[in-house]
N, C-alpha and C positions, 0 to 999 in steps of 0.2 A: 504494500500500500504506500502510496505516496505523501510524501508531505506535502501541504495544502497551504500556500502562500494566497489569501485572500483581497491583497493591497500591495502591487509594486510597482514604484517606477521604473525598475530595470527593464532591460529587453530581451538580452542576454536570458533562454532556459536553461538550469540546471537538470540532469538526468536526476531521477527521484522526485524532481520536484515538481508538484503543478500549479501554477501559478495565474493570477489574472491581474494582467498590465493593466494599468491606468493610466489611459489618456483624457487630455483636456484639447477639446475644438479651440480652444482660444489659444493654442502655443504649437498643438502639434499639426501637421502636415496632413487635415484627413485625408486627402487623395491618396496616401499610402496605408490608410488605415489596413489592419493585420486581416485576414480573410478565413482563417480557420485559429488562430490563437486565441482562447481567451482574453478577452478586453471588457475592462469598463469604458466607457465615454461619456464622458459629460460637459459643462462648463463652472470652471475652478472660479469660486467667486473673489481669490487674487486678484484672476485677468478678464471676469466675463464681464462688461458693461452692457447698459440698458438702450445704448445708441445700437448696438450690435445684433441684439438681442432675436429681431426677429429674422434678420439672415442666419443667424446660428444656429438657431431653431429650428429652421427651413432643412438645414443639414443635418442635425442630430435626427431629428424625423427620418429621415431616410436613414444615416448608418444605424442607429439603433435599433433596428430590425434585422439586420445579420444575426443569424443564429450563435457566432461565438461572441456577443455583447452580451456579456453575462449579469451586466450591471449598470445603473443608470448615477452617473459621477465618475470623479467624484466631484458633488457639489453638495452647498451649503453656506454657511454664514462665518463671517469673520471679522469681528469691528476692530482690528487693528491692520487689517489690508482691504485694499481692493473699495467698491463703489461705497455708498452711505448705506446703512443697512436697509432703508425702505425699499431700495433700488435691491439689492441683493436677494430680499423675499422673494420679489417680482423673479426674481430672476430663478430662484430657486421653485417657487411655485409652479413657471412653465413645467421644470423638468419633472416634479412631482405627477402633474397633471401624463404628461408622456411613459413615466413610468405606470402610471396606473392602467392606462391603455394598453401597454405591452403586457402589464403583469410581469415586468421585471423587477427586484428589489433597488433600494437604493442605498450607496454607497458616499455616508456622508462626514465632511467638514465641518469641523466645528471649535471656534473661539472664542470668548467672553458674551454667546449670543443661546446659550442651553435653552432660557426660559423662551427666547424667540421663537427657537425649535419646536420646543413644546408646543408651544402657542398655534403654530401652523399645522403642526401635526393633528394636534384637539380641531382647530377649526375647520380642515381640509376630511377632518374624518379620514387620513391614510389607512387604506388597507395593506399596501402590497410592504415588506419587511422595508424598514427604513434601520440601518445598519450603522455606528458612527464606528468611523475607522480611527487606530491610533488611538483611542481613549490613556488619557495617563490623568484623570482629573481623581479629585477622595472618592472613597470610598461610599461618602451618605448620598451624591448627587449622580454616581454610578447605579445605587439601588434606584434614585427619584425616577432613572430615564429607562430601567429596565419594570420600573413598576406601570409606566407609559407604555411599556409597549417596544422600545428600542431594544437594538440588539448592539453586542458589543465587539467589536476586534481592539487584541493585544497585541502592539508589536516588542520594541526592544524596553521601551521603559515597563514592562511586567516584571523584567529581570531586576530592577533594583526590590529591595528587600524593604518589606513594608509599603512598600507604593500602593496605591486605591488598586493599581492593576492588579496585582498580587493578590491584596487585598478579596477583591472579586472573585476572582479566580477558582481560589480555594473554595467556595461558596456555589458556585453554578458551573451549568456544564454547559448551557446552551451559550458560546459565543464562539472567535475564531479567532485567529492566528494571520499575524501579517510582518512583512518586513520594511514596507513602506521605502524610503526614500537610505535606508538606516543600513551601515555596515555589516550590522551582526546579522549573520545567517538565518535561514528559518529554522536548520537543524537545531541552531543554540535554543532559540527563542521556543521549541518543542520542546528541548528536554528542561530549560526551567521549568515550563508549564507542568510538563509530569514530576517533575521535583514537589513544587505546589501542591499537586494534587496526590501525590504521595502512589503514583501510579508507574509505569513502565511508559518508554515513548511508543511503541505498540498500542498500548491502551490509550494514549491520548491522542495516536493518529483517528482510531476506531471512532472516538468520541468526536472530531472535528467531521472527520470523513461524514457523520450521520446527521451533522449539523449544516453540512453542504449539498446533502442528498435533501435534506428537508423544502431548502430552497428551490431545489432543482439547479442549484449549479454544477450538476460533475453527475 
């Protein structure tokens, strides 16, 4: 069974491992967008502005129907980059609305804007799995967004000792594993996780693998 990289910028696949890139329409070159790799796509609300918005759309519409888009992002909110946040909702809401159509999950960004999230998610009534990637925030505001309804990926900050990541971890099974933009391997970032859970990294493959099958990613 493979290891199950849920969130990377790399490109580069590793043998063992299966992985789903994320790309952003607002940096990368869709016309080469991947044809049979796993990808997310979306627009990164760093670089997606509201001028932009409805030619991007125009496009994400079309690739986001390739069978290996296995996810809609990564997007989301961030008030220390990118447009003002009212602009950023807008922005985030198209892709929401897109993802529901498809009944893809989403794969999201998230900085100093939790409650924002909430807030669109309660008033949008989201159905389809809205997933925040990278989570390293405590441990009480990890429960607040898994008691919502979110789900959660861990990447390299799990491995510090005591982190909300950790923290979590120990406690629930349903979230995933990712290596994001970050050095450390997903092999490390597996066997912390089964360290945490006091499990073998076999058993903690089994448990992400089932957590992937749920979505219907893999």
């Amino acid at each position: 069974m493979d290891f199950l990289d849920l969130h990377t910028h790399k490109t580069a696949q590793k043998t063992g491992v299966h992985s789903i890139q994320s790309l952003s329409l607002t940096t990368d070159i869709f016309l080469a967008m991947p044809k049979t790799k796993p990808i997310s796509i979306g627009l990164h609300p760093w670089y997606a502005t509201l001028d932009k918005l409805d030619l991007q759309m125009k496009y994400l519409n079309v690739l986001a129907n390739q069978a290996n888009v296995k996810l809609i992002g990564e997007c989301g909110l961030d008030k220390l980059k990118g447009e003002n946040i009212e602009h950023q909702i807008i922005i985030l809401e198209k892709q929401i609305a897109l993802a529901e159509k498809l009944g893809k999950p989403l794969i999201l960004h998230c900085v100093k804007s939790f409650s924002e999230l909430i807030g669109v998610k309660d008033r949008l009534s989201v159905k389809v799995p809205m997933i925040i990637h990278g989570f390293n925030k405590n441990e009480e505001l990890g429960k607040q967004l898994i008691a919502k309804g979110f789900l959660l990926s861990f990447g390299a900050a799990s491995l510090k000792e005591n982190s909300g990541a950790s923290k979590l971890m120990k406690q629930y099974d349903d979230f995933f594993l990712e290596t994001d933009d970050s050095e450390t391997s997903i092999e490390e970032i597996y066997q912390g996780a089964a360290n945490l859970k006091k499990c073998s990294v076999d058993e903690m493959k089994a448990i992400i693998f089932a957590n992937w099958k749920k979505l219907n990613l893999i």
